[in-house]
C-alpha positions as CSV (number, residue, x, y, z in Angstrom):
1,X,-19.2,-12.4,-18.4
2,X,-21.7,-10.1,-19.7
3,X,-23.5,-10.2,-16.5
4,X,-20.8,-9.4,-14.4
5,X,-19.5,-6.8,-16.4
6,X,-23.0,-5.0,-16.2
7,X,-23.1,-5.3,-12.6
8,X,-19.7,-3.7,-12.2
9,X,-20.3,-0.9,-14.6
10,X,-23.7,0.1,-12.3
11,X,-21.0,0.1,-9.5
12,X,-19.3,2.7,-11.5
13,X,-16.3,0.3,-12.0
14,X,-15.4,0.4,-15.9
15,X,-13.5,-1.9,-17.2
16,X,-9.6,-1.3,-18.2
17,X,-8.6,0.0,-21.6
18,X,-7.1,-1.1,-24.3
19,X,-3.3,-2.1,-23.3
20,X,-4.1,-0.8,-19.4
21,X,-2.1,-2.6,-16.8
22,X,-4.5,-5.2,-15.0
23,X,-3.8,-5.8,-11.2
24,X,-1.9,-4.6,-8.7
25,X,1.4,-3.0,-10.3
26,X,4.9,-4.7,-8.5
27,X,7.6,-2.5,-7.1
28,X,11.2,-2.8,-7.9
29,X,12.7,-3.7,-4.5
30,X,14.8,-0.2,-5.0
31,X,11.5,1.5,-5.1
32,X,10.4,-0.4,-1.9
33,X,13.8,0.2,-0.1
34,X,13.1,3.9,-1.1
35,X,9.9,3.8,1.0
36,X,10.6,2.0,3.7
37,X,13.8,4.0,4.4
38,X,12.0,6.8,5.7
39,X,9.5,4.8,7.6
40,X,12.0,3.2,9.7
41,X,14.0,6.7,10.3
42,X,10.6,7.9,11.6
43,X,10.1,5.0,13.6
44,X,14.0,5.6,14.9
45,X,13.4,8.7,15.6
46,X,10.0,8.2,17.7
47,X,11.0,5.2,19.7
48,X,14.5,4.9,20.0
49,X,15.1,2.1,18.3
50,X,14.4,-0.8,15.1
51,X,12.7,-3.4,16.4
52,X,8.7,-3.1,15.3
53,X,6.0,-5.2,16.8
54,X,5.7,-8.6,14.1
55,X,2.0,-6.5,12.9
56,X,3.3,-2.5,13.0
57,X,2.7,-0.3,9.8
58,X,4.6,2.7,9.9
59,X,2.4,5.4,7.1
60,X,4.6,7.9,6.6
61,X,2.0,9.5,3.8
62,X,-0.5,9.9,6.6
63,X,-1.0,10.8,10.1
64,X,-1.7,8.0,11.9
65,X,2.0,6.6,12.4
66,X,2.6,4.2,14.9
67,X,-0.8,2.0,14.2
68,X,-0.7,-1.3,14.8
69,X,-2.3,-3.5,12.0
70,X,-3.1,-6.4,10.4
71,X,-0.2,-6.4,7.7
């Protein structure tokens, strides 16, 4: 809606171009073996074994491994 759109664009948020992907873009599940492989070696490594609390995210792009979350 015209409304909306001028709202977001005061926001700073411009709408997507012509043929731009809309939404969050879905990984292969090759591509999310690939990034989870190294977060569960790190996790290995750190605690001694593979067994994660139900809620822990492992970031290994970041420092704050080992943070429990809401996942």
């Amino acid at each position: 809606m015209p409304a909306q759109r001028c709202l977001l664009e005061t926001l700073g948020i411009q709408p997507a171009a012509e043929g731009e992907a809309v939404g969050p873009v879905r990984q292969s599940q090759d591509e999310q073996w690939a990034a989870n492989v190294p977060a569960a070696h790190r996790f290995h490594a750190r605690e001694g074994h593979l067994r994660p609390a139900c809620k822990h995210v492992e970031n290994v792009d970041g420092a704050q491994a080992g943070q429990e979350g809401s996942a």
